[in-house]
Structure formats: C-alpha cells, structure tokens
TORPA-4810 file (N, C-alpha, C, O; in nm, 3 decimals):
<nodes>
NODE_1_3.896_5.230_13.725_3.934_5.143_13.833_3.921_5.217_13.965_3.930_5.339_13.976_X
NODE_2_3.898_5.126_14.067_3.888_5.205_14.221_4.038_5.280_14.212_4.043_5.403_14.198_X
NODE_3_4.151_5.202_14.220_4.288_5.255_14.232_4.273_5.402_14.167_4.299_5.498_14.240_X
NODE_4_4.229_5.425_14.019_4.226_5.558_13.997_4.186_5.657_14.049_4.255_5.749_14.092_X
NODE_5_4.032_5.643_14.049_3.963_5.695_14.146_4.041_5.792_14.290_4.057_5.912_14.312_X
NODE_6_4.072_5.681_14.355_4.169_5.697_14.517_4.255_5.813_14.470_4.243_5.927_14.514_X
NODE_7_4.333_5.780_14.388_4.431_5.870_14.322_4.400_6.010_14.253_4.479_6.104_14.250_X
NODE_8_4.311_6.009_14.214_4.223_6.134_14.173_4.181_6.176_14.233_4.168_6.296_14.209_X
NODE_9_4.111_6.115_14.384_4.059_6.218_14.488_4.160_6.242_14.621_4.123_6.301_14.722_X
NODE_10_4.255_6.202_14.607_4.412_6.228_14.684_4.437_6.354_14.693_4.475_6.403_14.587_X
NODE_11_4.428_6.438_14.795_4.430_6.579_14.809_4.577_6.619_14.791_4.650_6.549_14.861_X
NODE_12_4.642_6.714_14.715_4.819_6.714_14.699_4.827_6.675_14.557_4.907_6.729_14.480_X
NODE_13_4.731_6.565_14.515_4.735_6.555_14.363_4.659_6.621_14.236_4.540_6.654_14.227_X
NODE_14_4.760_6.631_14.145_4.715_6.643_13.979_4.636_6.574_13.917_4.666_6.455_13.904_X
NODE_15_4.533_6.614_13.869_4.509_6.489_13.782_4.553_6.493_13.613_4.521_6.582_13.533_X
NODE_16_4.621_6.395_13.590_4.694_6.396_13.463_4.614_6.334_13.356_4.541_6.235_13.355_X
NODE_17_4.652_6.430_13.255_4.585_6.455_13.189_4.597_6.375_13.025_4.710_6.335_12.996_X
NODE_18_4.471_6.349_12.908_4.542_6.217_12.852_4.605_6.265_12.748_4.690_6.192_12.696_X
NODE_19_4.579_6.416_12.684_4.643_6.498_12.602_4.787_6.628_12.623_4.747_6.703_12.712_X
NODE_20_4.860_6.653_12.599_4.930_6.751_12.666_4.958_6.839_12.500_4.959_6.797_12.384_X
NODE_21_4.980_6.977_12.559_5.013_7.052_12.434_5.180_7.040_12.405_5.279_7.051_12.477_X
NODE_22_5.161_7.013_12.274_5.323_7.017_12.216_5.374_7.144_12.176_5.283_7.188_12.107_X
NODE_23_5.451_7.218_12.177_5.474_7.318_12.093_5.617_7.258_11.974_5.727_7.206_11.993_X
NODE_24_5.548_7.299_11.863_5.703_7.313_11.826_5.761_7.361_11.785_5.725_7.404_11.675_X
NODE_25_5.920_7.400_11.838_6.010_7.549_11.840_6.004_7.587_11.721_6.038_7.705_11.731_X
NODE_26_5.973_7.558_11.563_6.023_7.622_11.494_5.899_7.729_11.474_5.926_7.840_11.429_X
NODE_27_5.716_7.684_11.519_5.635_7.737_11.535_5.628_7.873_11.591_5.624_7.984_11.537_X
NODE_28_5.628_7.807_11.794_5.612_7.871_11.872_5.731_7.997_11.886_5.726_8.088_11.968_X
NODE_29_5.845_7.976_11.776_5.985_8.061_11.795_5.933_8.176_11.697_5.982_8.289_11.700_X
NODE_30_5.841_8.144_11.621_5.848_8.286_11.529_5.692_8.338_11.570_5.597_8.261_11.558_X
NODE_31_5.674_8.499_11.626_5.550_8.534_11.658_5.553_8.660_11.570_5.589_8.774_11.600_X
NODE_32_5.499_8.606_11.436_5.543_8.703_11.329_5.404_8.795_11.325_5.294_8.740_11.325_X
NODE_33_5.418_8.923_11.323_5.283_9.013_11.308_5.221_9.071_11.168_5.119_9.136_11.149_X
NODE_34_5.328_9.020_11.071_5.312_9.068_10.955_5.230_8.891_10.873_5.231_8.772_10.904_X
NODE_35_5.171_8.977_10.758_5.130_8.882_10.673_5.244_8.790_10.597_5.360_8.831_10.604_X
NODE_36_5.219_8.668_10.523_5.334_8.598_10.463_5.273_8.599_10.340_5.153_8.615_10.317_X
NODE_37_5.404_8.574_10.225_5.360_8.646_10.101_5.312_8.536_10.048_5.285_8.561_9.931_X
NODE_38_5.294_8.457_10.067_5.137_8.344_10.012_5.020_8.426_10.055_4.955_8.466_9.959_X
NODE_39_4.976_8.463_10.167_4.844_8.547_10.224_4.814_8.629_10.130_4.703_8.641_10.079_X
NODE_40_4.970_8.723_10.087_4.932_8.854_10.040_4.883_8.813_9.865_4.792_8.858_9.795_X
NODE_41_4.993_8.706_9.838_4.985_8.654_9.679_4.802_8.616_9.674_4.737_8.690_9.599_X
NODE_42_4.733_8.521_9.740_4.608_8.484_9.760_4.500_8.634_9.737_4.414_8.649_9.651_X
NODE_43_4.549_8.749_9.864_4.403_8.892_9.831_4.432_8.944_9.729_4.339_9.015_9.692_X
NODE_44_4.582_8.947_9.606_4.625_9.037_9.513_4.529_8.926_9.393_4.462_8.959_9.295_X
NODE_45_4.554_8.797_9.445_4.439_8.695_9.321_4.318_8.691_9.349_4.239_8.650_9.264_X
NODE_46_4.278_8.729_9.460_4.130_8.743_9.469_4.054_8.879_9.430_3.938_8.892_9.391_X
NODE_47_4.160_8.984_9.456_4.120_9.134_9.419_4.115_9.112_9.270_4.007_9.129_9.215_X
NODE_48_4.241_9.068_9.184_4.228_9.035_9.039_4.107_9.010_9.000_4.055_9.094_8.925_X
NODE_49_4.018_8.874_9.044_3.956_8.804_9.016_3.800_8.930_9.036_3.708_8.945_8.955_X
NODE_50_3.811_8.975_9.122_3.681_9.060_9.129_3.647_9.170_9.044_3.532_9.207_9.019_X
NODE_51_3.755_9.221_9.000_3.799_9.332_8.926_3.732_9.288_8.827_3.625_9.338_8.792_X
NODE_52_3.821_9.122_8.730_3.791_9.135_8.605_3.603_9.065_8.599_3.540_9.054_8.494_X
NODE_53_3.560_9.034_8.711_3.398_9.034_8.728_3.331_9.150_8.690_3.252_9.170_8.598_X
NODE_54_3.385_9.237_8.793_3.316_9.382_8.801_3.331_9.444_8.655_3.225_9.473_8.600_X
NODE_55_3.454_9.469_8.581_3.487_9.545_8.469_3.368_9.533_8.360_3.343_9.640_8.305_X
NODE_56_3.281_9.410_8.316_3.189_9.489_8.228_3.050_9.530_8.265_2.958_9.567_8.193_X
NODE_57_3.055_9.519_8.357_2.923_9.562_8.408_2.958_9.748_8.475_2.874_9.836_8.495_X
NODE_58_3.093_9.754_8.493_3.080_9.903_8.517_3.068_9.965_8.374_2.984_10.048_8.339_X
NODE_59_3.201_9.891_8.274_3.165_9.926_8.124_2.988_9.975_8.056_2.943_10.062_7.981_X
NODE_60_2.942_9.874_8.126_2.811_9.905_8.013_2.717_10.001_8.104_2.603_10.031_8.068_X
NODE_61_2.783_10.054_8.243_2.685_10.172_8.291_2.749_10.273_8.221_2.671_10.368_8.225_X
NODE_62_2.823_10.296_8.174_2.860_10.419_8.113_2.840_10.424_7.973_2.869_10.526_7.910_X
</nodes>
C-alpha cells in the first residue's frame, strides 16, 4: 500500500519486521560447553559399531 510505503520511507522510523526471534529461557538460560550424555551415548555406539566392522579384517591380516 502507498500508506506503507510513506511509513517505511519516514526518516526516525524502523521498519518492522514480519518475523522476530523468540528465545526461550529454558534454552537461552543454559550455555552448556560440555557434551550431553545422549551425544556421548551416540560416538561410544558408533565407535562400537566400527570396531566390530574392523575386527575381522584386522583378524585375518595376522
């Protein structure tokens, strides 16, 4: 609309915006630096998983 327009090129003004960021506190409250033990449970099952790949093929070089 013209009206917007006017309003958008109104020197003193914001232009507002149609998204805004939410935070939410229980998120933005913890800025944890350590891993969580799902992460760690996930590389200890993926290391498993490679291991028992790898195991006969190192077996039969020896």
């Amino acid at each position: 609309m013209i009206a917007d327009d006017i309003r958008e090129n109104t020197p003193g003004r914001t232009r507002q915006r149609a998204f805004t960021l939410v935070e939410l506190p229980a998120v933005s409250r913890r800025k944890s630096r350590a891993f969580t033990l799902v992460e760690l449970l996930i590389v200890i099952v993926i290391i498993g998983l490679l291991v028992t790949i790898l195991m006969p093929t190192v077996g039969r070089v020896r």
